[in-house]
N, C-alpha and C positions, 0 to 999 in steps of 0.2 A: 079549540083547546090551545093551551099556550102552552109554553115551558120556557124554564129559565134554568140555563145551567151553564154552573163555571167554579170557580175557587177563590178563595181567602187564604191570604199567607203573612205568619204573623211572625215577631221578632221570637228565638230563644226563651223561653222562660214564662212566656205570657200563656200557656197552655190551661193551667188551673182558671185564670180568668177567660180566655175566650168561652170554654167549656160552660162558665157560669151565663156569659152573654147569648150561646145558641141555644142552654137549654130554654130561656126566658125569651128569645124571638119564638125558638118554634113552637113551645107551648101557646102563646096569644095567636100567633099564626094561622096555626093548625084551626084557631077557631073561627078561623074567617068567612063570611057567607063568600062561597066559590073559591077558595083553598081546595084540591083536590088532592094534595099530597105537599109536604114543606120536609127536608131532609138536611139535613148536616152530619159529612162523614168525614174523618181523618182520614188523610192517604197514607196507604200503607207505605210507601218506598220513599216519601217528600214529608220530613218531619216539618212539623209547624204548617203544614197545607193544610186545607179544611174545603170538602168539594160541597158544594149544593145544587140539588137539584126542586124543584119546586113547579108545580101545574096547577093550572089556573081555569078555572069557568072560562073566561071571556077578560077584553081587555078592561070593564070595567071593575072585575076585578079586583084586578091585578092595580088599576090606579087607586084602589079604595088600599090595597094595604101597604103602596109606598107613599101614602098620606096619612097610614094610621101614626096616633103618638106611639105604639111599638115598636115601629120603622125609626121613628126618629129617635125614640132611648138607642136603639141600636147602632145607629150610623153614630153617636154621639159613643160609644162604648167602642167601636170598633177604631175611632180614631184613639181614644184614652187607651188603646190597649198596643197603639203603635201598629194598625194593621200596614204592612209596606208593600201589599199586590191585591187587587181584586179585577179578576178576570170576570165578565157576566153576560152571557148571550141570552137574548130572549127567540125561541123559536117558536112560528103557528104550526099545527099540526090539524090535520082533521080528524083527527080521534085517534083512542088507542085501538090497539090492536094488537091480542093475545097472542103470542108465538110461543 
């Protein structure tokens, strides 16, 4: 299992637009063969942050949907939207585990 998790941080005022670009990644996302979970939250104390967390099957994956056209509307969106930070760690794990 994989995970990706980090944050997007956008200029003042682009808020209404980012909103429209994560509900449309994670909607296509979410339908991915080996998507296991795709999330976009606002931080609550860091206006204009936007955290994601996102799990994955396996690394192929994960390469199938940073080559989907979804990914690439979005990287195209996230720059029209003036994104000015994207922090993104990819971690393996060996599975989850309930606590």
């Amino acid at each position: 299992m994989l995970l990706v998790i980090g944050h997007l941080r956008f200029p003042a005022g682009a808020r209404a637009g980012v909103l429209a670009a994560l509900a449309e990644i994670t909607r296509e996302t979410r339908a991915e063969p080996g998507c296991l979970f795709y999330d976009f939250a606002e931080d609550v104390l860091e206006p204009d942050c936007f955290r994601v967390s996102e799990g994955w099957r396996d690394a192929e994956a994960l390469r199938g949907h940073w080559a989907s056209a979804h990914m690439d509307r979005f990287r195209a969106a996230r720059e029209a939207l003036g994104m000015s930070e994207r922090v993104v760690t990819l971690y393996e794990t060996a599975g989850p585990t309930e606590i």
